[in-house]
NUKE-162725 format. One record per residue (C-alpha): residue number from 0; residue in three letters; z, x, y. Coordinates in Angstrom, 2 decimals, m for minus. Each point is the difference from the previous one (the first is absolute). Example, Ala and Ser with C-alpha at 12.3 -4.5 7.8 and 13.67 -1.06 7.14 Angstrom:
# residues 2
0,ALA,7.80,12.30,m4.50
1,SER,m0.66,1.37,3.44
END
This chain:
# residues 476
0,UNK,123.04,69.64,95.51
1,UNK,m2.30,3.20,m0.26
2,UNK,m0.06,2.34,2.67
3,UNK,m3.12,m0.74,1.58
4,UNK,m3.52,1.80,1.43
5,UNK,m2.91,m0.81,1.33
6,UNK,m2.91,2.68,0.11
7,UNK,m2.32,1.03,2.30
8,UNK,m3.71,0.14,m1.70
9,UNK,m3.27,0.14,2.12
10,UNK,2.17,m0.25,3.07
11,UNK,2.67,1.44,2.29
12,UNK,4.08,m1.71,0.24
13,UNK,m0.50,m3.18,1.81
14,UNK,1.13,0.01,3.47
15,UNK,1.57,m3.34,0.07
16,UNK,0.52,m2.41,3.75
17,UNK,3.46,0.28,1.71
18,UNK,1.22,m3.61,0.21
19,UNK,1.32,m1.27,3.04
20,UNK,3.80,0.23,1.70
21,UNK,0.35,m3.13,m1.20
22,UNK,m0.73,0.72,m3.67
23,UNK,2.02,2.44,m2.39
24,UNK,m2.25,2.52,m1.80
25,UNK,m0.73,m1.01,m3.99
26,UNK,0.17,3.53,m1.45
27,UNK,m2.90,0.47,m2.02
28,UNK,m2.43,1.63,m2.18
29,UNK,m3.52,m0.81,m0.28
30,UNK,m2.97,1.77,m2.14
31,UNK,m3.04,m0.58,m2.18
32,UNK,m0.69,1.51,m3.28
33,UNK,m3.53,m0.65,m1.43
34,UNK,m1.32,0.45,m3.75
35,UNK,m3.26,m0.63,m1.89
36,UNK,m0.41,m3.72,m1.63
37,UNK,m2.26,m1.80,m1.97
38,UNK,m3.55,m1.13,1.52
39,UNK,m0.28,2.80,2.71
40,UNK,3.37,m1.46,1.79
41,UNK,2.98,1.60,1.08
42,UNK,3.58,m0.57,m0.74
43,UNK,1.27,0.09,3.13
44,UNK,3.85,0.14,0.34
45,UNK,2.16,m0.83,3.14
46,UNK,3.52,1.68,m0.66
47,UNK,2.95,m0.82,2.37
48,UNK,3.36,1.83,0.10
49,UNK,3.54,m0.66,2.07
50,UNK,3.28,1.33,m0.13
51,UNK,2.64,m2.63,m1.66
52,UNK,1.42,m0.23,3.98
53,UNK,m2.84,m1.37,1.58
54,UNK,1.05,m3.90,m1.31
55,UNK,2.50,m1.92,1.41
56,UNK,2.28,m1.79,m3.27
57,UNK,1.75,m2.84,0.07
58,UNK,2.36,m1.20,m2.70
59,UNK,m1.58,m1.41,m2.76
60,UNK,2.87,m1.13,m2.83
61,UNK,2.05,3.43,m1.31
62,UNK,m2.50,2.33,1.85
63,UNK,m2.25,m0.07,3.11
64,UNK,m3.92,m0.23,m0.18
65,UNK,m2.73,1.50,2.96
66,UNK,m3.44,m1.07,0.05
67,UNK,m3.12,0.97,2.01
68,UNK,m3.21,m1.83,0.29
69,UNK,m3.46,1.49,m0.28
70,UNK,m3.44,m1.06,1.23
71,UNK,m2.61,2.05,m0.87
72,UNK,m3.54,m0.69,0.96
73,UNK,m3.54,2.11,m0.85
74,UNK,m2.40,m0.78,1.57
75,UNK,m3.82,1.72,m0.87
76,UNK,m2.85,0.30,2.73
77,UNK,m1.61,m2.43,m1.64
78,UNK,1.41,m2.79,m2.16
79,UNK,3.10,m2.01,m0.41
80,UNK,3.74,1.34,0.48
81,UNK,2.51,0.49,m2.64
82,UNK,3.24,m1.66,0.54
83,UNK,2.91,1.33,m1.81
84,UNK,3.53,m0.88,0.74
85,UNK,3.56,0.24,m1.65
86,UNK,3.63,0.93,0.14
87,UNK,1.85,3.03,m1.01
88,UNK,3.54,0.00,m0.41
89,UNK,3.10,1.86,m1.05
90,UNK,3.52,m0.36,m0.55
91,UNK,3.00,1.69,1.00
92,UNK,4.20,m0.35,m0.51
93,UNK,0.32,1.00,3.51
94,UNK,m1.00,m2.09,3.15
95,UNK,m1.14,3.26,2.20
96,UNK,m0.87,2.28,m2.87
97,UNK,m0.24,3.71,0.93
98,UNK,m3.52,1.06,m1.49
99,UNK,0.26,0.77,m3.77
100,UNK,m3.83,m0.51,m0.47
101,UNK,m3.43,m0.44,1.10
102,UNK,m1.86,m3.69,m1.43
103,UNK,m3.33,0.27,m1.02
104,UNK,m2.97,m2.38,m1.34
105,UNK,m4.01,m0.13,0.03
106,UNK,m2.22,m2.66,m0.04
107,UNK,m3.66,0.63,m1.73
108,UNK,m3.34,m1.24,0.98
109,UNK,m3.50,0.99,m1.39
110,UNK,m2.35,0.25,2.63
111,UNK,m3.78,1.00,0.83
112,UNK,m0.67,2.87,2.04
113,UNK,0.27,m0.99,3.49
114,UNK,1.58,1.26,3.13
115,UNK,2.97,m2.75,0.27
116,UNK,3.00,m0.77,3.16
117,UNK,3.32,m0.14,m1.47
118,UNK,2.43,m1.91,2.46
119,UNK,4.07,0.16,m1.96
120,UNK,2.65,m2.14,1.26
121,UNK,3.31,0.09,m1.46
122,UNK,3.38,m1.63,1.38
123,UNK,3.56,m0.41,m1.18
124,UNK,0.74,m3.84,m1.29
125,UNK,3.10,0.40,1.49
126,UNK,m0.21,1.38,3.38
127,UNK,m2.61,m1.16,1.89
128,UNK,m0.34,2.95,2.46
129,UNK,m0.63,2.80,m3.14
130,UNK,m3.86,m0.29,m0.22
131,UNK,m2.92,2.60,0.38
132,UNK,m3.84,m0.47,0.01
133,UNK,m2.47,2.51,m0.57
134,UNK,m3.55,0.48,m0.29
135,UNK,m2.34,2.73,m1.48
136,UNK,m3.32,0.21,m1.48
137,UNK,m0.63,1.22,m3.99
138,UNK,m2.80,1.60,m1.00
139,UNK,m1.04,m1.08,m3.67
140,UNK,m2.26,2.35,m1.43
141,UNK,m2.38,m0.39,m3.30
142,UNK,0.41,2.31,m2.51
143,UNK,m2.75,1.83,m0.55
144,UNK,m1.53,0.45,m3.73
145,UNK,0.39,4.70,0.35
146,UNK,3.35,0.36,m0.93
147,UNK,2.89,m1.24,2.72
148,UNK,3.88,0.17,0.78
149,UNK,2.03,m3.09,0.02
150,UNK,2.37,m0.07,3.30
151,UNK,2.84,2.54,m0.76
152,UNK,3.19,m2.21,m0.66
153,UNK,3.10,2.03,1.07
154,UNK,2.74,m0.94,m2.76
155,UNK,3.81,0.07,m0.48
156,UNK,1.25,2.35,m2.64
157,UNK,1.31,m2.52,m3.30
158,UNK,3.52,m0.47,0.18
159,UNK,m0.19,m1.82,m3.38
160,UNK,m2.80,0.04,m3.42
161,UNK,m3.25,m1.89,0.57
162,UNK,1.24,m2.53,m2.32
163,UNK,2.80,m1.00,2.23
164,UNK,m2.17,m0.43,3.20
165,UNK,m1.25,m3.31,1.60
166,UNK,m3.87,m0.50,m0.85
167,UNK,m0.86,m0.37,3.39
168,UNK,1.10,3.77,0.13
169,UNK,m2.06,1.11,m3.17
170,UNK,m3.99,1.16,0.61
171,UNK,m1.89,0.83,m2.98
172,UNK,3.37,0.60,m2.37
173,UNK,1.13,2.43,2.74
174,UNK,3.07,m0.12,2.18
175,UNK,m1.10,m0.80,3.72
176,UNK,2.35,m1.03,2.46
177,UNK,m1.19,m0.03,3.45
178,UNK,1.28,2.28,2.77
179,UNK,m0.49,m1.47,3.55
180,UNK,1.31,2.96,2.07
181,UNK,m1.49,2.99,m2.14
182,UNK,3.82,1.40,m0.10
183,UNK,1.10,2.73,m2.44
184,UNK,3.25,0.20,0.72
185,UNK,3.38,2.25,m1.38
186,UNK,0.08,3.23,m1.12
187,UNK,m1.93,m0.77,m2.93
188,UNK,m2.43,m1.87,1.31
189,UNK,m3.98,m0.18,m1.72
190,UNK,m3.22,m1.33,0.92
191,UNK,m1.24,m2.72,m2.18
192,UNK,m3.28,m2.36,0.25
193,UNK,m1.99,m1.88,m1.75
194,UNK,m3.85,m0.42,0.28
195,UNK,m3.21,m1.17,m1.85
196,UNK,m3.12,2.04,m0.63
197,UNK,m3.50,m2.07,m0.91
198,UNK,m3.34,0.49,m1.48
199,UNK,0.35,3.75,m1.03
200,UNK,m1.12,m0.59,m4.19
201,UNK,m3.47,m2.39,1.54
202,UNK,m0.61,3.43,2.49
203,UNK,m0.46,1.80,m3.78
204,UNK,2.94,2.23,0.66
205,UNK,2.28,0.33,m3.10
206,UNK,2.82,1.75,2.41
207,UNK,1.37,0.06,3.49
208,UNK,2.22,1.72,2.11
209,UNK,2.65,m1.43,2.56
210,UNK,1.16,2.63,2.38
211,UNK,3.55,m0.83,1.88
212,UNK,0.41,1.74,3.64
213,UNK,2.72,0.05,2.26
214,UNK,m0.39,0.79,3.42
215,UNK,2.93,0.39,2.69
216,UNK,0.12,m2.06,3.24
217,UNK,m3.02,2.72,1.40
218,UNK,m1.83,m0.54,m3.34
219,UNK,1.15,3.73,m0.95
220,UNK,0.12,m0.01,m4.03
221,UNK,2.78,m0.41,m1.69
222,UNK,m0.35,0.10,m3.48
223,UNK,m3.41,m1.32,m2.41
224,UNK,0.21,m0.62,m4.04
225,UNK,m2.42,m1.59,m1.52
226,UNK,m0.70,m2.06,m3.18
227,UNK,m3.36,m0.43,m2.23
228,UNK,m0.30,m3.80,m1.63
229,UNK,m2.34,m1.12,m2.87
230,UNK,m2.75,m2.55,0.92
231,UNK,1.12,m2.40,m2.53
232,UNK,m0.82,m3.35,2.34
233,UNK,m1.33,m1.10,3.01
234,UNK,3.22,m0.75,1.34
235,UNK,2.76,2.45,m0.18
236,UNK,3.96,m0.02,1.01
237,UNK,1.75,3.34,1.30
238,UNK,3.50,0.12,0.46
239,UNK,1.22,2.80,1.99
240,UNK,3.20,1.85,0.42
241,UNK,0.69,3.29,2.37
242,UNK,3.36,1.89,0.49
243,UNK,0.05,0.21,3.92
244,UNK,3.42,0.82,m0.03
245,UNK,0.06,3.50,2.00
246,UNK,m2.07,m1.34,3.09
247,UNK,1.61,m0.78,2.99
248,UNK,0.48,m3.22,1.66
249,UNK,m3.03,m0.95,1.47
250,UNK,m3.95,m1.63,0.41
251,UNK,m2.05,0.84,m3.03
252,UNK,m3.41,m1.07,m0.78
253,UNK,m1.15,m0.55,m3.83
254,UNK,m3.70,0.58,m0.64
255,UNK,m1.43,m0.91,m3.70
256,UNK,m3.51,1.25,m0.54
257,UNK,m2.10,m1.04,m3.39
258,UNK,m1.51,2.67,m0.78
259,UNK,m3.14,1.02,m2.12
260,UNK,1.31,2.13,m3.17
261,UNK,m2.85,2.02,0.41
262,UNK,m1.57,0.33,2.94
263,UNK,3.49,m0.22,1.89
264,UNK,m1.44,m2.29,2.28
265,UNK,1.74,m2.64,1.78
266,UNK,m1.13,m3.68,m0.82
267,UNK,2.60,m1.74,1.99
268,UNK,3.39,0.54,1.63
269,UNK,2.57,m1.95,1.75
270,UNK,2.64,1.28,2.23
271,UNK,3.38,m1.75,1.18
272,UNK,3.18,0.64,1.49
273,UNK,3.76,0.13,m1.35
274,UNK,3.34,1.89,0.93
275,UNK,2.81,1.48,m1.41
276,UNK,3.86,m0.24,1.18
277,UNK,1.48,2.78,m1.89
278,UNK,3.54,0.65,1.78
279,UNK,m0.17,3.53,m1.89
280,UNK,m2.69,0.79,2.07
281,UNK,m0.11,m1.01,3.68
282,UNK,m3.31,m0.35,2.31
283,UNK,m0.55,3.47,1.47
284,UNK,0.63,0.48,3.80
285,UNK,m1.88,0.17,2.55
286,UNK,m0.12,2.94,2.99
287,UNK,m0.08,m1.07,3.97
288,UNK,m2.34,1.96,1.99
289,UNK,m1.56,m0.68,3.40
290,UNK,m3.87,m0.67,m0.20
291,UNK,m0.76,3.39,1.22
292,UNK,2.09,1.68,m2.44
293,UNK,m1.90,m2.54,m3.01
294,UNK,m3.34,1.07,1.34
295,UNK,1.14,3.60,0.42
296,UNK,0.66,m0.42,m3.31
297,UNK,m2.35,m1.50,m1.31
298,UNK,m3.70,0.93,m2.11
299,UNK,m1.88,m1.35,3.16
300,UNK,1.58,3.08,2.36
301,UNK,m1.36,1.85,m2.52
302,UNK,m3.40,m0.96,m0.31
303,UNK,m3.10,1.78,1.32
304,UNK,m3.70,0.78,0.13
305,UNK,m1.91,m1.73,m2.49
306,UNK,2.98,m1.23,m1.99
307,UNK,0.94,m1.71,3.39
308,UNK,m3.83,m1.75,0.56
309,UNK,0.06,m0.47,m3.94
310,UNK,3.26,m2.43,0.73
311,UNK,m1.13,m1.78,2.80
312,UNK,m3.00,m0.77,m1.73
313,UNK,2.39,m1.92,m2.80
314,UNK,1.99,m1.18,2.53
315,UNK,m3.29,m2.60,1.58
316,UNK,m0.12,m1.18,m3.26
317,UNK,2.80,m2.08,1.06
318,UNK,0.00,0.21,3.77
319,UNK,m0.53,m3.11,2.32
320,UNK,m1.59,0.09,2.90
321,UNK,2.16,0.85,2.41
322,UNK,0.77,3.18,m1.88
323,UNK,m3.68,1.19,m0.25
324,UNK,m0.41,m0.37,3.71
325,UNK,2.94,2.43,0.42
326,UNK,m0.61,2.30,m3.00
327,UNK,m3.39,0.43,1.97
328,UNK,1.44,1.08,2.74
329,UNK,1.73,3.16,m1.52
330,UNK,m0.87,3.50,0.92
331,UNK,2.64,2.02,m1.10
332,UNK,1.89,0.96,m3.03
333,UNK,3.65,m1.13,0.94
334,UNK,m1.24,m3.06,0.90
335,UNK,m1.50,m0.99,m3.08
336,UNK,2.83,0.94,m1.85
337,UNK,2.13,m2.42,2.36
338,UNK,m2.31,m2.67,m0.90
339,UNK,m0.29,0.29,m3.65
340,UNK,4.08,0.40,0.09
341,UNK,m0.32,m3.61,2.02
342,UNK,m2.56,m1.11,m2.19
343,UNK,1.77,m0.16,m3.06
344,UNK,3.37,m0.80,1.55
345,UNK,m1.11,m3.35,1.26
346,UNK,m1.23,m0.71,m3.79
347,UNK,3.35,1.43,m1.70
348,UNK,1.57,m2.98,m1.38
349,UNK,3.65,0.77,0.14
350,UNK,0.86,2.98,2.83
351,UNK,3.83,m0.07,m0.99
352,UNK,m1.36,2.20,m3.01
353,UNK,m1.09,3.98,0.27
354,UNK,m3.14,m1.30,m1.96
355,UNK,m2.94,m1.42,1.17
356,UNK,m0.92,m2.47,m2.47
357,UNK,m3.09,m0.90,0.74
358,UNK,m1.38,3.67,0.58
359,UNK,1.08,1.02,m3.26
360,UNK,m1.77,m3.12,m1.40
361,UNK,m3.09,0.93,1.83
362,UNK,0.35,3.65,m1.58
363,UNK,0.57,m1.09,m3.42
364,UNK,m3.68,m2.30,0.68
365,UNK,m1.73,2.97,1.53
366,UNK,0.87,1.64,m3.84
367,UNK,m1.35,m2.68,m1.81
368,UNK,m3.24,m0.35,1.66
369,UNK,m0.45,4.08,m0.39
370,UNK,0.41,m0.64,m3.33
371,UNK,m1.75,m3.22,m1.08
372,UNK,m3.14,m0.14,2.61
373,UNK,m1.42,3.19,0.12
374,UNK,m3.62,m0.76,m0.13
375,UNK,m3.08,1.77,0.40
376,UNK,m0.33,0.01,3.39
377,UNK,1.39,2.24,2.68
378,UNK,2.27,m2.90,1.43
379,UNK,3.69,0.97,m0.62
380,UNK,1.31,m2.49,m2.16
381,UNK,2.31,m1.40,2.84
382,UNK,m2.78,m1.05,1.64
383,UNK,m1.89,m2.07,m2.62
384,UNK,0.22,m3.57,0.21
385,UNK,2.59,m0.12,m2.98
386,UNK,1.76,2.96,1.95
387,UNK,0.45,m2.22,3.19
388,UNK,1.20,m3.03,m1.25
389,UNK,2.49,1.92,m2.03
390,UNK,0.98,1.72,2.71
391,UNK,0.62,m3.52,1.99
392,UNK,0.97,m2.00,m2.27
393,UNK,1.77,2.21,m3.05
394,UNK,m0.34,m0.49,m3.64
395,UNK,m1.23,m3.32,m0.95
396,UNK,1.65,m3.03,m1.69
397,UNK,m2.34,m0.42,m2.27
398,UNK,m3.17,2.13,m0.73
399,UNK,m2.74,m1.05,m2.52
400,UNK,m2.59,2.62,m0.84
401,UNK,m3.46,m0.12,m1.82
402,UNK,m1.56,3.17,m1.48
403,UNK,m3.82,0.79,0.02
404,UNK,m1.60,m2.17,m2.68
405,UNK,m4.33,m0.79,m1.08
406,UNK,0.25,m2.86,3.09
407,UNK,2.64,0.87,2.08
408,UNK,0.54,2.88,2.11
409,UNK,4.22,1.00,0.75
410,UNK,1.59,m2.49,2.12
411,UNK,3.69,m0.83,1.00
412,UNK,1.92,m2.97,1.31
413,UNK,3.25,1.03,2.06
414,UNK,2.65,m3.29,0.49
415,UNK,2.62,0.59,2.39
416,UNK,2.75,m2.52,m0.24
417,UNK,1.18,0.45,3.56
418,UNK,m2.66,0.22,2.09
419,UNK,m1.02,m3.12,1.78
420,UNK,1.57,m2.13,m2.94
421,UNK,m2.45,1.69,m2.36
422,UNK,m2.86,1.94,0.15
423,UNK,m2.69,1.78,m2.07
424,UNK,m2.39,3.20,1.00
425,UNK,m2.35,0.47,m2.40
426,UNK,m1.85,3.18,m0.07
427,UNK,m3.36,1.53,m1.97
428,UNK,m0.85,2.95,m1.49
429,UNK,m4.42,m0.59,1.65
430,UNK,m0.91,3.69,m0.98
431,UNK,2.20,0.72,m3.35
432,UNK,1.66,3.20,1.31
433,UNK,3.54,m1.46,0.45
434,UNK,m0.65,m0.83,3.40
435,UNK,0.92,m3.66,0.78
436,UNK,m0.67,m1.52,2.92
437,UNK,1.50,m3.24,1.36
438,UNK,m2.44,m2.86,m0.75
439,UNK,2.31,m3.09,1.08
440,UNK,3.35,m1.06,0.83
441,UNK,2.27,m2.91,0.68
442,UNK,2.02,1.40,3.00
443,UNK,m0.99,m1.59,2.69
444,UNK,m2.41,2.46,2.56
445,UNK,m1.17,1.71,m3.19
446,UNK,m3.65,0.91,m1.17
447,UNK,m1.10,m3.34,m2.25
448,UNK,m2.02,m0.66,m2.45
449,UNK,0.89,m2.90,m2.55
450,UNK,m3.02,0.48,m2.08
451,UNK,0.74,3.88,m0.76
452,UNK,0.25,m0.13,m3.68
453,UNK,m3.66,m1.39,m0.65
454,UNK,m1.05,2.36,3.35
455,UNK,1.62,3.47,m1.10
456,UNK,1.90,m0.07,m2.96
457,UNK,m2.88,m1.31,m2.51
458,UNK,m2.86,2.89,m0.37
459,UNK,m3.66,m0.82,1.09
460,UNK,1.07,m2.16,2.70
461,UNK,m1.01,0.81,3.59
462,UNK,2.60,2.10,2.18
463,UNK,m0.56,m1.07,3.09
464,UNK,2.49,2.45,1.38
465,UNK,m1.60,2.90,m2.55
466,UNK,m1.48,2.44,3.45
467,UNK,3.44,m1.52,2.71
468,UNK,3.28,1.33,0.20
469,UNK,2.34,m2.64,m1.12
470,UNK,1.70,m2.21,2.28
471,UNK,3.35,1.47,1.46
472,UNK,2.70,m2.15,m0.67
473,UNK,2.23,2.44,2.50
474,UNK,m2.69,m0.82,3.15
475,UNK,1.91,0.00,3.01
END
């Protein structure tokens, strides 16, 4: 059996149920790939992974044979459920094998656009008590007709030719075989993935650009390169391999960004997660300090004047409100420092580390909105519209942009993945000047407006909001 992976697209690793004390935990691996199909579908993709260990075998002639059961249901807001079940299996000449292996499989369904619930159960055939049930919801997106990215399909470096592999491990006359945990492991270890790119030649662009980043566990950069591809079809295969053999073992994030060959501009990008063992190169070590000594230490103990108010500012972005009731409450200089050195601790997703991930994060999204929405107004660009959900809610998963045309004036649809199981912010460029304000959003509490295409994005229609400040989707 092939080593196995599921991958992560659109959505986060699936935190699966504990089972009860009276159940034994069915080690598994459960994610959803999606790709472009025929009649505006999707090929939607539910990969499962488990080590060879997780079955219980019994003897089954010369040999002895474990099998687990699968029920997997998807069920769409509206409209009937799909039903899929079956049995994987695997053999072994031992009756308690020590792990040799991870078993993998898929099973494919094309599907309409749709938010759907996905509820897995799986349990041993023969022991009753090894079972697991989980739930989650997928978000199938269309893909639109500007040019797109497939998800990004982490794959196993070939151990054999192409000729020599199982079909169901063959996309497009390319090697592809899935990798559930992400892992690059040994001292040689590389990066390799697999992922689809649509609709560039029918954009009338005879060339593209995909642009590999890796970012460290503080989305620090590692290392970019970068590839130009000829338009030569709608629907276009890159296979990918990266040496990532002299980073240490750790959290690394992969970003791929399609970019314009000319304008350098990005059309889409995806980011996911993926680690590397490399027993070469261990996971750096941490320092213990006391909390004084970290903020003592720290940029915040540092900060001051209008630097300092410039900070707290960007901190509100994100504050609750609890923490603007006390933030208005400070008078002097120390204790705004304290706060802001509280402020971002309480958000810093792993405190074992010297980093604060989600600070850096933030810093690395202040950058990009100096750079890409600088308007012509005063506003700094952190605190446009695009600037604050940014700031909130990072890069997003999916981000489909229009340019000024005879009818249309600039507009752009943000997806994120993860928010809320899915939503969109679409913003509008009203007075041509790179300016785009918020028009309507999904999120729930958000400014709406689900007839903002014919209202501001076609020109000659009535702007009802041309002489008001837009709604603030950050109203407290």
């Amino acid at each position: 059996m092939w080593r196995a992976a599921l991958l992560l697209a659109l959505l986060a690793f699936i935190s699966f149920t504990q089972p009860s004390n009276a159940q034994k935990r069915f080690d598994l691996v459960v994610d959803i790939v999606q790709f472009k199909a025929d009649s505006g579908k999707i090929r939607w993709e539910f990969h499962y992974s488990f080590p060879d260990t997780s079955l219980t075998y019994v003897a089954h002639g010369s040999t002895y044979v474990g099998e687990a059961r699968f029920r997997r249901q998807l069920a769409p807001v509206v409209g009937d459920t799909i039903v899929d079940e079956w049995t994987a299996s695997a053999a072994s000449s031992e009756l308690k094998p020590s792990h040799k292996t991870f078993l993998t499989g898929f099973r494919t369904v094309y599907i309409e656009p749709a938010q759907y619930s996905v509820s897995v159960h799986v349990h041993d055939l023969n022991d009753t008590v090894t079972r697991r049930t989980d739930q989650f919801v997928s978000q199938v997106a269309p893909i639109p007709q500007a040019p797109a990215l497939s998800s990004i399909l982490f794959v196993e470096p070939p151990a054999v030719p192409v000729a020599s592999l199982p079909l169901q491990f063959i996309r497009n006359t390319v090697d592809a075989i899935p990798d559930p945990r992400r892992e690059c492991i040994g001292e040689d270890a590389s990066l390799n993935t697999y992922l689809e790119i649509y609709n560039i030649k029918s954009a009338g662009m005879d060339s593209f650009a995909l642009q590999f980043e890796v970012l460290d566990a503080v989305k620090r950069s590692v290392f970019t390169q970068e590839k130009t591809m000829l338009a030569t079809a709608d629907a276009l295969v890159d296979r990918s391999t990266f040496a990532v053999d002299v980073l240490p073992t750790g959290v690394y994030n992969l970003v791929v960004r399609l970019l314009h060959p000319e304008k350098r501009s990005i059309l889409r990008e995806r980011l996911e997660r993926f680690y590397i063992l490399n027993p070469a190169i261990p996971p750096e070590k941490e320092e213990f300090l006391s909390d004084e000594e970290r903020f003592s230490r720290s940029e915040f103990s540092t900060l001051q004047g209008q630097r300092l108010d410039e900070w707290l500012e960007q901190s509100d972005i994100l504050a609750v409100p609890q923490e603007m009731a006390i933030r208005k409450e400070l008078t002097t200089e120390k204790a705004k420092q304290r706060y802001l050195y509280s402020f971002w601790k309480r958000r810093d997703p792993d405190t074992t580390t010297a980093v604060n991930e989600r600070l850096v994060e933030f810093h690395a999204d202040l950058k990009k909105a100096e750079l890409l929405f600088l308007g012509a107004t005063m506003v700094k660009p952190w605190k446009t519209d695009r600037g604050r959900v940014l700031l909130t809610y990072g890069w997003p998963t999916e981000l489909n942009t229009s340019v000024q045309s005879v009818n249309e004036k600039p507009w752009e649809d943000w997806f994120y993945a993860g928010v809320q199981g899915g939503v969109h912010f679409y913003f509008v460029d009203r007075w041509e000047n790179n300016t785009h304000t918020l028009v309507h959003t999904t999120i729930i509490g958000g400014p709406k407006e689900p007839n903002w295409y014919k209202r501001w994005v076609l020109k000659g229609s009535h702007d009802v909001n041309a002489n008001r400040q837009n709604q603030d989707l950050f109203r407290r």
